[in-house]
C-alpha positions as a Markdown table, in Angstrom:
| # | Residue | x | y | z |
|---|---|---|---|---|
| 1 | Unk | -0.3 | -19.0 | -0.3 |
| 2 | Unk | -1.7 | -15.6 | -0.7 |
| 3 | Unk | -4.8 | -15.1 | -3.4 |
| 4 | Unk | -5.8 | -11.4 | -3.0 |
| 5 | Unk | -3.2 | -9.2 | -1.5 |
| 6 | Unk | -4.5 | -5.4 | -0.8 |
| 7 | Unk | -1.6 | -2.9 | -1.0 |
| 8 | Unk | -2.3 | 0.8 | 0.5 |
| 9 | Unk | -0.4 | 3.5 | -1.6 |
| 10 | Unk | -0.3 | 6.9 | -1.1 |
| 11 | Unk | 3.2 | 8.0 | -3.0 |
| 12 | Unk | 5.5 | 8.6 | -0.1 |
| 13 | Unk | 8.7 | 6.4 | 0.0 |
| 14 | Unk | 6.9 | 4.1 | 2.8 |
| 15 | Unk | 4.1 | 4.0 | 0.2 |
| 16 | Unk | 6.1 | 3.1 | -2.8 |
| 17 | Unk | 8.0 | 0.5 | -1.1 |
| 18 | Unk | 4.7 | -1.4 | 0.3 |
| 19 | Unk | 3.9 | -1.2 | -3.4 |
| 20 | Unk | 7.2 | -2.8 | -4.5 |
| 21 | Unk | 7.4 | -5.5 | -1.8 |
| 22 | Unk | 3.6 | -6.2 | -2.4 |
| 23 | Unk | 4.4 | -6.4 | -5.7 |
| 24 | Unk | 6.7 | -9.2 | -5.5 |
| 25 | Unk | 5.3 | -11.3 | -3.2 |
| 26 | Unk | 1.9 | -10.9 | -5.2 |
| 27 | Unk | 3.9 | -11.6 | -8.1 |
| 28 | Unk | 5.7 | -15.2 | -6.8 |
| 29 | Unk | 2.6 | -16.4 | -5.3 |
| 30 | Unk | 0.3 | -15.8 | -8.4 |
| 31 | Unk | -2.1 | -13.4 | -6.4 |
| 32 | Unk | -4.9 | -11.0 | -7.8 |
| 33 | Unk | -3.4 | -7.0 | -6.5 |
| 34 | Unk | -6.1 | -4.8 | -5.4 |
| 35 | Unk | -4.6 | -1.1 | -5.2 |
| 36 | Unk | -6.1 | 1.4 | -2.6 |
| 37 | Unk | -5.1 | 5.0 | -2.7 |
| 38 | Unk | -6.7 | 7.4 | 0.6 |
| 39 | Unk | -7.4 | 10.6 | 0.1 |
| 40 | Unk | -7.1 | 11.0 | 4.4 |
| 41 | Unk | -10.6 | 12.5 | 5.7 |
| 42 | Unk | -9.0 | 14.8 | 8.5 |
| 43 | Unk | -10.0 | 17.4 | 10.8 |
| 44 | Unk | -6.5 | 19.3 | 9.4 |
| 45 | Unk | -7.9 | 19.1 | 6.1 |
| 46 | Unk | -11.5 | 20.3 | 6.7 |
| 47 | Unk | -10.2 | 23.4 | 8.3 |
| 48 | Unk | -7.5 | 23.8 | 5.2 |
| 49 | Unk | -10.8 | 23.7 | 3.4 |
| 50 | Unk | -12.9 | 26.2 | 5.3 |
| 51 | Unk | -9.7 | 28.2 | 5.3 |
| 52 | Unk | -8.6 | 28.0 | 1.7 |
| 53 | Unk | -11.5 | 27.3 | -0.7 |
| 54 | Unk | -10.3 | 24.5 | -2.9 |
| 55 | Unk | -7.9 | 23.0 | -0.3 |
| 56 | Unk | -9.5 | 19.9 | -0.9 |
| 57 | Unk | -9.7 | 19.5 | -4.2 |
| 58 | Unk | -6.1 | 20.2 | -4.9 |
| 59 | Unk | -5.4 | 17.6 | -2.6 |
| 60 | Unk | -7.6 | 15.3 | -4.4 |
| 61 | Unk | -5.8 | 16.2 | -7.7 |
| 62 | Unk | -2.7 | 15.1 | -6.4 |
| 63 | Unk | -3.3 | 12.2 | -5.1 |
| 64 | Unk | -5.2 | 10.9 | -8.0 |
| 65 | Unk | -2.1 | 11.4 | -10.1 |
| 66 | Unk | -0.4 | 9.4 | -7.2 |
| 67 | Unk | -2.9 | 6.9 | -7.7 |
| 68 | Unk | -2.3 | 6.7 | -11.6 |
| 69 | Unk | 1.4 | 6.5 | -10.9 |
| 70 | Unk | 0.8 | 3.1 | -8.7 |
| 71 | Unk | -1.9 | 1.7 | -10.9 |
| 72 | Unk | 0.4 | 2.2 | -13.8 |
| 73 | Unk | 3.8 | 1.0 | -12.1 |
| 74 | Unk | 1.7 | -2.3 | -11.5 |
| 75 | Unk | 0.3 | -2.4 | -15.3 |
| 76 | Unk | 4.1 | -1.8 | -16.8 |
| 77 | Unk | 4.9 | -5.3 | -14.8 |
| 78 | Unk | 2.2 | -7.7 | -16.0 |
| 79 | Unk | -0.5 | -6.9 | -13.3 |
| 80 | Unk | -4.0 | -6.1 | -13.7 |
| 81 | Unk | -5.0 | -4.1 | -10.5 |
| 82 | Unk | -8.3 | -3.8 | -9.1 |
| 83 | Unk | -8.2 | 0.0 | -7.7 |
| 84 | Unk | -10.1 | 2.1 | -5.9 |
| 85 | Unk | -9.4 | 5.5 | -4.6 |
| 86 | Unk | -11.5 | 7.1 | -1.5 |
| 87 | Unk | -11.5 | 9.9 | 0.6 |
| 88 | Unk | -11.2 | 8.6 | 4.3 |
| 89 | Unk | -9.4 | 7.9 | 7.2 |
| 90 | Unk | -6.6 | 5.9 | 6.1 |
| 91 | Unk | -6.8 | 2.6 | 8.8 |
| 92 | Unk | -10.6 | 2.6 | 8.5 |
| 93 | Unk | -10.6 | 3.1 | 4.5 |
| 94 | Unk | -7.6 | 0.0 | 4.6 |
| 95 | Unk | -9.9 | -1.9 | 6.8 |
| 96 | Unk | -13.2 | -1.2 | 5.1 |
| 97 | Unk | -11.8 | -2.7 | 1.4 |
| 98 | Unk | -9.8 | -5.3 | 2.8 |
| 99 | Unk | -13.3 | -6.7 | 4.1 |
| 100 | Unk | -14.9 | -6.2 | 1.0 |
| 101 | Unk | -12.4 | -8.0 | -1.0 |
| 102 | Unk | -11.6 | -11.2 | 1.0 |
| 103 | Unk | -7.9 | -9.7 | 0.9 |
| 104 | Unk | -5.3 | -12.6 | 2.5 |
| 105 | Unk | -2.9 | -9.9 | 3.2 |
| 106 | Unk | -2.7 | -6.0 | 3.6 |
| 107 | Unk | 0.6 | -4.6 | 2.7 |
| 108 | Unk | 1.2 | -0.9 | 3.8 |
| 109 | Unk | 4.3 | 1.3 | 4.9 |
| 110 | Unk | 5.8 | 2.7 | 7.4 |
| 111 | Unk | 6.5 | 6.0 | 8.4 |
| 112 | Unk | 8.7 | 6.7 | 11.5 |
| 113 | Unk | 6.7 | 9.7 | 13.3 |
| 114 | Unk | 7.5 | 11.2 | 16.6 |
| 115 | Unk | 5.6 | 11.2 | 20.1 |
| 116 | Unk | 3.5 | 14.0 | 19.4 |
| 117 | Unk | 2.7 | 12.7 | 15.7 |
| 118 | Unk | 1.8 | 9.5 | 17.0 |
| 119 | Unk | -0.3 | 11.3 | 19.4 |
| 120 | Unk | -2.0 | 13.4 | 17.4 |
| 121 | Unk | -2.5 | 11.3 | 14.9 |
| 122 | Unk | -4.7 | 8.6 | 16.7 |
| 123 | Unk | -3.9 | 5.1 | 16.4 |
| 124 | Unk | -3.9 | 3.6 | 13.2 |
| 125 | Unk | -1.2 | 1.0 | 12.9 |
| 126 | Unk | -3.3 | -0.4 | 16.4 |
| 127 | Unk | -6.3 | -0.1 | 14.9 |
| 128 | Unk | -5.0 | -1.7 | 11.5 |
| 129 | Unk | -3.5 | -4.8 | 13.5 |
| 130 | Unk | -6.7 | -5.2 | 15.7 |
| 131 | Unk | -9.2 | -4.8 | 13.1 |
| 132 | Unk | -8.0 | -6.2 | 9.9 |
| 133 | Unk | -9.5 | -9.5 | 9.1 |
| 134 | Unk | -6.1 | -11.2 | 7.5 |
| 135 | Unk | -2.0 | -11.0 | 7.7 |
| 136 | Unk | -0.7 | -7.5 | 7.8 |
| 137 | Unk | 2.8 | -6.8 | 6.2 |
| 138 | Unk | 4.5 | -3.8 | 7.3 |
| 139 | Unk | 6.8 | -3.2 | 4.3 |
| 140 | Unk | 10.1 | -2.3 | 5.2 |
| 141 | Unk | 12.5 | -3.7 | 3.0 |
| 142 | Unk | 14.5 | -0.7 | 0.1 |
| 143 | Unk | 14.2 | -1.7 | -3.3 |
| 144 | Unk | 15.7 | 0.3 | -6.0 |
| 145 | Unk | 14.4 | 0.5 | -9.3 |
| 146 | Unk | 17.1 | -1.9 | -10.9 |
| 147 | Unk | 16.7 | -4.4 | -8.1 |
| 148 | Unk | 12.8 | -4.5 | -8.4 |
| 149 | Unk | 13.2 | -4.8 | -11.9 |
| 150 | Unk | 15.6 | -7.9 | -11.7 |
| 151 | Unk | 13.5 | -9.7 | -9.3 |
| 152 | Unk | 10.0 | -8.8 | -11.0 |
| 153 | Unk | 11.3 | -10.3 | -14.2 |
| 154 | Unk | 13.7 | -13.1 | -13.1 |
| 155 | Unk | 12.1 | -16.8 | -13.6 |
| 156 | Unk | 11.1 | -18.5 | -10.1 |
| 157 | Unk | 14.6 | -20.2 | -9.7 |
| 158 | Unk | 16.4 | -17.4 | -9.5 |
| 159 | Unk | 14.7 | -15.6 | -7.4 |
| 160 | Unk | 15.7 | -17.4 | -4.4 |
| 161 | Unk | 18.0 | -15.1 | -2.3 |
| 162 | Unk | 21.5 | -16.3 | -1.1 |
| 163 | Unk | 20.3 | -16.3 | 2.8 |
| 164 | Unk | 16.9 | -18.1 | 2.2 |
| 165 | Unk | 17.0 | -22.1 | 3.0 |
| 166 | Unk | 15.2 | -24.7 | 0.9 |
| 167 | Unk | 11.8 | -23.8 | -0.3 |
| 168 | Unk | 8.9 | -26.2 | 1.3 |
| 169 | Unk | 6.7 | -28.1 | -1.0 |
């Protein structure tokens, strides 16, 4: 079903289980996994930076180890990754290499935020949904390690959860 599935990862719980979930899926349906990791491009972090020289590149720093972490989470289960890592708005930069991939499916988190997050920080999950050119997941579902381990290595048959119905042809 799915050939190239794009999953966004930036470490945070929503992050890690987008990566998990995508995972999976990318896993049963034989799919090539291309990785992004965003270093977010924001106005916060351009005055952190004119505040506090080197803002920046700490931030960078840390998310590149993220971005290690997810690349090598993926390589310890059988998958070859094609990953990048950019500095840029997060639903443009999601966008941007789901184009330039021919991704089926972009799988990212979500994060719960309140009014006045959501207002300040702009509308990505619109602008994800309106502008990406293929299926959008919004990875939701808590895997543990054991569980994600059982179901990564598990044959096909059983896989098949007690609640799903017959599989199609």
């Amino acid at each position: 079903m799915y050939q190239r599935i794009l999953l966004a990862y930036d470490g945070s719980l929503e992050g890690r289980r987008a990566l998990r979930e995508g995972a999976l899926l990318a896993k049963r349906c034989g799919a090539q996994v291309y990785l992004l990791s965003i270093i977010p491009d924001t106005p916060g972090m351009r005055v952190a930076e004119a505040t506090f020289a080197g803002a920046v590149s700490r931030q960078a720093d840390h998310h590149h180890a993220i971005f290690e972490e997810g690349v090598a989470r993926l390589r310890r289960i059988g998958m070859e990754p094609v990953a990048r890592q950019v500095q840029d708005e997060p639903a443009r930069a999601i966008t941007s290499f789901a184009s330039e991939v021919n991704a089926d499916l972009v799988v990212v988190g979500h994060r719960r935020r309140s009014l006045a997050e959501r207002w300040w920080s702009g509308p990505d999950g619109a602008y994800l949904a309106d502008h990406v050119g293929c299926s959008l997941l919004v990875a939701r579902r808590d895997i543990d390690d054991a569980t994600f381990e059982a179901e990564i290595t598990a044959p096909e048959a059983a896989r098949k959860r007690p609640d799903e119905g017959p599989r199609q042809a």
